[in-house]
C-alpha positions as CSV (number, residue, x, y, z in Angstrom):
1,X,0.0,0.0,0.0
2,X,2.7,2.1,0.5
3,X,4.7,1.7,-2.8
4,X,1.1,2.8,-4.3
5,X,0.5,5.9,-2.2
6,X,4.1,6.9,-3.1
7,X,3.6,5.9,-6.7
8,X,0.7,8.2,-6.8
9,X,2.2,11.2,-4.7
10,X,4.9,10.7,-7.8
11,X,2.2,11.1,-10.8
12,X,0.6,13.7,-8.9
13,X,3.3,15.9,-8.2
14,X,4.3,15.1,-12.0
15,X,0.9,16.1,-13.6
16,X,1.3,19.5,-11.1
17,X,4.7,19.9,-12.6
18,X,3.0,19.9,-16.1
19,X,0.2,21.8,-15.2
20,X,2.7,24.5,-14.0
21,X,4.4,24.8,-16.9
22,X,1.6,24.8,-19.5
23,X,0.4,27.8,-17.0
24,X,3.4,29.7,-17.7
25,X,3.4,28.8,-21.8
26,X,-0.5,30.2,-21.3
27,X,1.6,32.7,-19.4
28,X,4.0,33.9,-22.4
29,X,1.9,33.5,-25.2
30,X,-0.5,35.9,-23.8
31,X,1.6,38.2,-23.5
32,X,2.9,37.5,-26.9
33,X,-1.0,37.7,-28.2
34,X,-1.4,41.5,-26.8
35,X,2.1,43.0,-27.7
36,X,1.0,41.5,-31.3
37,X,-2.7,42.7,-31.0
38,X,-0.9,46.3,-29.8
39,X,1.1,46.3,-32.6
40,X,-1.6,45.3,-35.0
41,X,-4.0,48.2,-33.6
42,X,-1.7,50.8,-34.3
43,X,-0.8,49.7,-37.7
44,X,-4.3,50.0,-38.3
45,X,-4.7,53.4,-37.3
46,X,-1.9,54.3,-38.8
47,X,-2.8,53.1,-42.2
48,X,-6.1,54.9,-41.6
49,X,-4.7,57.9,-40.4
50,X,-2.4,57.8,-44.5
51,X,-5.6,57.2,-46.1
52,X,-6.9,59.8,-44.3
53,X,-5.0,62.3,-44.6
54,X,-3.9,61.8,-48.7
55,X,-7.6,61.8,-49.6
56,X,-7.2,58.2,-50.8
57,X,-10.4,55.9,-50.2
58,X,-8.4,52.5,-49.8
59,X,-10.8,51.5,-52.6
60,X,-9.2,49.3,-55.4
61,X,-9.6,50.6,-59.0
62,X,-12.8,49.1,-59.7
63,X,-14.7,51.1,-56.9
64,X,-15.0,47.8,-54.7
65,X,-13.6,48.9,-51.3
66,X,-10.2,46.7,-49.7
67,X,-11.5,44.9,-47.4
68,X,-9.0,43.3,-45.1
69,X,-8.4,39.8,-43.7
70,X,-10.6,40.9,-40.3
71,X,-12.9,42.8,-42.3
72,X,-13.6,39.8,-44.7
73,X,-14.0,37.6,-41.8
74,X,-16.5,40.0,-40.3
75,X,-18.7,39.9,-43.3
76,X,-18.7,36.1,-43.7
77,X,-19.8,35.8,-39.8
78,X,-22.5,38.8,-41.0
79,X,-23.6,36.6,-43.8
80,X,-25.0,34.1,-41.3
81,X,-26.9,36.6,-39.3
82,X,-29.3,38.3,-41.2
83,X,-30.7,39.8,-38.3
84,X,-27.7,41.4,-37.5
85,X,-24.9,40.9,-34.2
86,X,-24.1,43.3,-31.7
87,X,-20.1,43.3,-30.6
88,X,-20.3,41.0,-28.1
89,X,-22.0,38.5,-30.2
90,X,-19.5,38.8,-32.7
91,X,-16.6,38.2,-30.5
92,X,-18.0,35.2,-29.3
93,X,-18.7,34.0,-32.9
94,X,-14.8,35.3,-34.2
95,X,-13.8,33.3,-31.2
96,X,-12.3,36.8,-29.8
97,X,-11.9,38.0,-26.0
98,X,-15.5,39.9,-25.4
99,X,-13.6,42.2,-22.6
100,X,-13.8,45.8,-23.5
101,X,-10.4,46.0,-25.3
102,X,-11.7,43.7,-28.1
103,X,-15.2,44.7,-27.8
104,X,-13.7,48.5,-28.4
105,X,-12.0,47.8,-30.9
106,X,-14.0,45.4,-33.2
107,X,-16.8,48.5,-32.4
108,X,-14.3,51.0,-34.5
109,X,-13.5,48.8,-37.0
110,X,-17.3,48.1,-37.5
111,X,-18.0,51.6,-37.5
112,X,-15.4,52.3,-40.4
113,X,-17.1,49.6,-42.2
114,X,-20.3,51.3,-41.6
115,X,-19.0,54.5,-43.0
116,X,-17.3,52.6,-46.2
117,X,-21.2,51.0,-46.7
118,X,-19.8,47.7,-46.1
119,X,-22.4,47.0,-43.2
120,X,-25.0,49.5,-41.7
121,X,-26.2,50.1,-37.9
122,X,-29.8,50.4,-38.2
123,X,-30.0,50.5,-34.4
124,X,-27.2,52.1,-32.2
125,X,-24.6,48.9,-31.5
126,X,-26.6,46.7,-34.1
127,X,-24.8,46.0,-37.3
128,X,-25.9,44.4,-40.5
129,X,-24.7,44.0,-43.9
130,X,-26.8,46.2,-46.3
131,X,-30.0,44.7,-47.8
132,X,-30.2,45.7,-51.5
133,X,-32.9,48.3,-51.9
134,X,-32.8,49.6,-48.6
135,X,-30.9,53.0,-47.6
136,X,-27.4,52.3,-46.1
């Protein structure tokens, strides 16, 4: 009985050894996440801020505007709620953090793509993609 209860203490205090460390991976590559989420959010505004400021409409040359990885990823979550999604929704459904950061920022992207006509807000925080024949 003894041999077992020391057999066990040894798997135990391995699979807390493993725990441990796959908390500090979780650890680092959080950190790692928001230093590239940072990075990635003032790139953004950055770009925006160019486009802004030259007068360019980051549309391509046949009218269509660029849409961007996120923003195409947006719309194809969109395309299964006709209804519409509010933020929080949509984090959840983009598998995104729903804490006010994300939720912030995913609100300003959606309200560029609002402004571009690439979705409308037909209720404040409500956002849809345009229905044709229907004022954006």
């Amino acid at each position: 009985m003894r041999d077992f209860l020391e057999r066990l203490a040894e798997r135990q205090a391995a699979a807390q050894a493993e725990a441990d460390d796959l908390l500090a991976q979780i650890d680092e590559l959080t950190q790692r996440l928001s230093t590239a989420e940072q990075l990635l959010s003032r790139l953004r505004v950055t770009r925006e801020t160019i486009l802004e400021m030259t007068g360019d409409s980051g549309e391509t040359t046949t009218g269509t505007p660029t849409l961007s990885p996120v923003s195409r990823q947006i719309l194809a979550v969109m395309e299964q709620a006709p209804d519409g999604l509010r933020v929080k929704n949509l984090c959840r459904l983009l598998n995104t953090e729903a804490d006010h950061p994300h939720t912030e920022g995913l609100r300003a992207n959606l309200k560029r793509m609002v402004a571009r006509g690439v979705l409308t807000e037909p209720q404040p925080g409500l956002f849809t993609l345009p229905r044709p024949g229907h004022d954006v």
